[in-house]
Structure formats: structure tokens, C-alpha cells
C-alpha positions as CSV (number, residue, x, y, z in Angstrom):
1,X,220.4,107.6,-89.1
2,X,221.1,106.6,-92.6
3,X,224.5,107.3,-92.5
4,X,225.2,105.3,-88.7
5,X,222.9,102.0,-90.8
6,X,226.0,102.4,-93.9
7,X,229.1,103.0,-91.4
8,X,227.8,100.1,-88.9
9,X,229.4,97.1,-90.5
10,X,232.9,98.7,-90.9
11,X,232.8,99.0,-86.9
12,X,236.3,98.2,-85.5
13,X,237.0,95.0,-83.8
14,X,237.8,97.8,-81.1
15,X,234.5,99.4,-81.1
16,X,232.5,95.2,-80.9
17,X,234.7,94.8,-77.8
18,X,233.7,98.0,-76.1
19,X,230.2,96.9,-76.8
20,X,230.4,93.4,-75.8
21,X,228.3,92.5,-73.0
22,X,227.0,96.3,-72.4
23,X,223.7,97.8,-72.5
24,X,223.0,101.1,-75.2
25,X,220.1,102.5,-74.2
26,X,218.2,104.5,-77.3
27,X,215.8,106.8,-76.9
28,X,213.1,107.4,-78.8
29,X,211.2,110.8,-78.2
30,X,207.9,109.4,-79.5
31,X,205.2,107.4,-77.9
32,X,205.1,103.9,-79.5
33,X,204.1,102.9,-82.4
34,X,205.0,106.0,-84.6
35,X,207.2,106.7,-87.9
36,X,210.0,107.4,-85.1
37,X,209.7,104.7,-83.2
38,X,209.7,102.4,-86.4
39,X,213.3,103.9,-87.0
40,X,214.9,103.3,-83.8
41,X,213.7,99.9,-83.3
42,X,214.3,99.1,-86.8
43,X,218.1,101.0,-85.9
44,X,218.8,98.9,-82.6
45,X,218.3,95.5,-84.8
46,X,221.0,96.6,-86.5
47,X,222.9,97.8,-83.9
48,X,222.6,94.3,-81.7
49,X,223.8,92.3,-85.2
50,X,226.7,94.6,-85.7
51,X,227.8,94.8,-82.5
52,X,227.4,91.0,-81.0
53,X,227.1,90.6,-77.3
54,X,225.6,94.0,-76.7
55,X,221.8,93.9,-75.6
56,X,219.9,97.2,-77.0
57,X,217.0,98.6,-75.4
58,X,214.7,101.1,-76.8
59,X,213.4,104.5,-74.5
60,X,210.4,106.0,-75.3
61,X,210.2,109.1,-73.8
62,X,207.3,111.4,-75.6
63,X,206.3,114.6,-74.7
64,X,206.8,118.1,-75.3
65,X,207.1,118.3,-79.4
66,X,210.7,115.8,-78.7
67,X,211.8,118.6,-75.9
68,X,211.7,115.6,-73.0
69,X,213.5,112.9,-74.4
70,X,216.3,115.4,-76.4
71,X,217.3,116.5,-73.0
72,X,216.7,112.7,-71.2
73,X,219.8,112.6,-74.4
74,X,221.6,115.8,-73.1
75,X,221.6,114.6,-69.2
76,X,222.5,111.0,-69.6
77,X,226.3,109.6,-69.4
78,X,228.7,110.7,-72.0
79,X,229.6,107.0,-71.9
80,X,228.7,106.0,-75.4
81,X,225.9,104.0,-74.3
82,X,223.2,106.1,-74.9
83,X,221.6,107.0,-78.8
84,X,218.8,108.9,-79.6
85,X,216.3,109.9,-82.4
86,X,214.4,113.1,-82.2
87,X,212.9,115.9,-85.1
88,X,216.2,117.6,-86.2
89,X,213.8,120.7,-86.2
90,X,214.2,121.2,-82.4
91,X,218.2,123.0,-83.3
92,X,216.7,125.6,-85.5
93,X,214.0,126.1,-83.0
94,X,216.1,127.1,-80.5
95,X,218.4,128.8,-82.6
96,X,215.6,131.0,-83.9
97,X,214.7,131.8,-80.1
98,X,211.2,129.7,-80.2
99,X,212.5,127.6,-76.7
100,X,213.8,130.2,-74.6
101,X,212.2,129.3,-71.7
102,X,213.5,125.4,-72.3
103,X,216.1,123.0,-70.5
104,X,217.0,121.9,-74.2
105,X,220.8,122.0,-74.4
């Protein structure tokens, strides 16, 4: 998340047109109110001042130790509209065989 907040204001005049006037959805797989939820809204500020004329809405989609809203991420358009924020611990969680029985990717 870092890393997107220090590469945002070198966004192309390319990329601000492909946002202009669009909706990016981000979802947050925390109920309100939490650490994560304090980073995405405090990430789609940012987003809507770099990216003028785009409207940013924030998804929170709790449940399931981040399982429900990671795969909300994995099933939705691979338009470029959609971000998310979830515990990076959920990839070494599968890959360690603890979420078998999962839809995570």
C-alpha cells in the first residue's frame, strides 16, 4: 500500500483519463472502523486527489479471517476498477495447505 501511496502522483496523464469519470470500488475485508479500514479509506483519499474525476467507494466485506472479501477481489471484473486490502497472511496460508477446503484463489 505504501508503495501504490509513493508511485500515485507519477500516474500518467493516460492512466487520469482512464479514471476520469469512473467508479474504483475498494474493498476492505474488515468490518469498519479497524486498523484496515483506516488504510483503505485513508488509500482512496489519495486515490480520488490523484486521479481527478474518479469517485472512490470503499467495500467492506468482513468475514472469514479476510477469506470473503479476498475472493469478492478474485471474482470481480479484471477491469481495473476494483482494489483491495486484506492480511497478506492469507497466500502463505494457502500455500501451507491450511484452506483447502476454500474458494480463495
Amino acid at each position: 500500500m505504501a508503495l501504490l501511496l509513493v508511485m500515485l502522483p507519477s500516474v500518467t496523464s493516460h492512466a487520469k483519463a482512464f479514471y476520469e469519470r469512473k467508479t474504483i470500488t475498494l474493498i476492505v475485508a474488515t468490518k469498519p472502523g479497524g486498523g484496515y479500514d483506516f488504510y483503505g479509506r485513508l488509500m482512496a483519499r489519495f486515490m480520488e486527489k490523484y486521479l481527478p474525476g474518479s469517485t472512490v467507494i470503499v467495500k467492506n466485506v468482513p468475514g472469514a479471517g479476510h477469506i470473503i472479501g479476498t475472493n469478492e477481489m478474485h471474482h470481480s471484473k479484471p477491469n481495473g476498477l476494483t482494489f483491495a486490502t486484506f492480511n497478506r497472511g492469507l497466500f502463505l496460508m494457502q500455500a501451507a495447505g491450511h484452506l483447502r477446503g476454500s474458494n480463495l484463489i
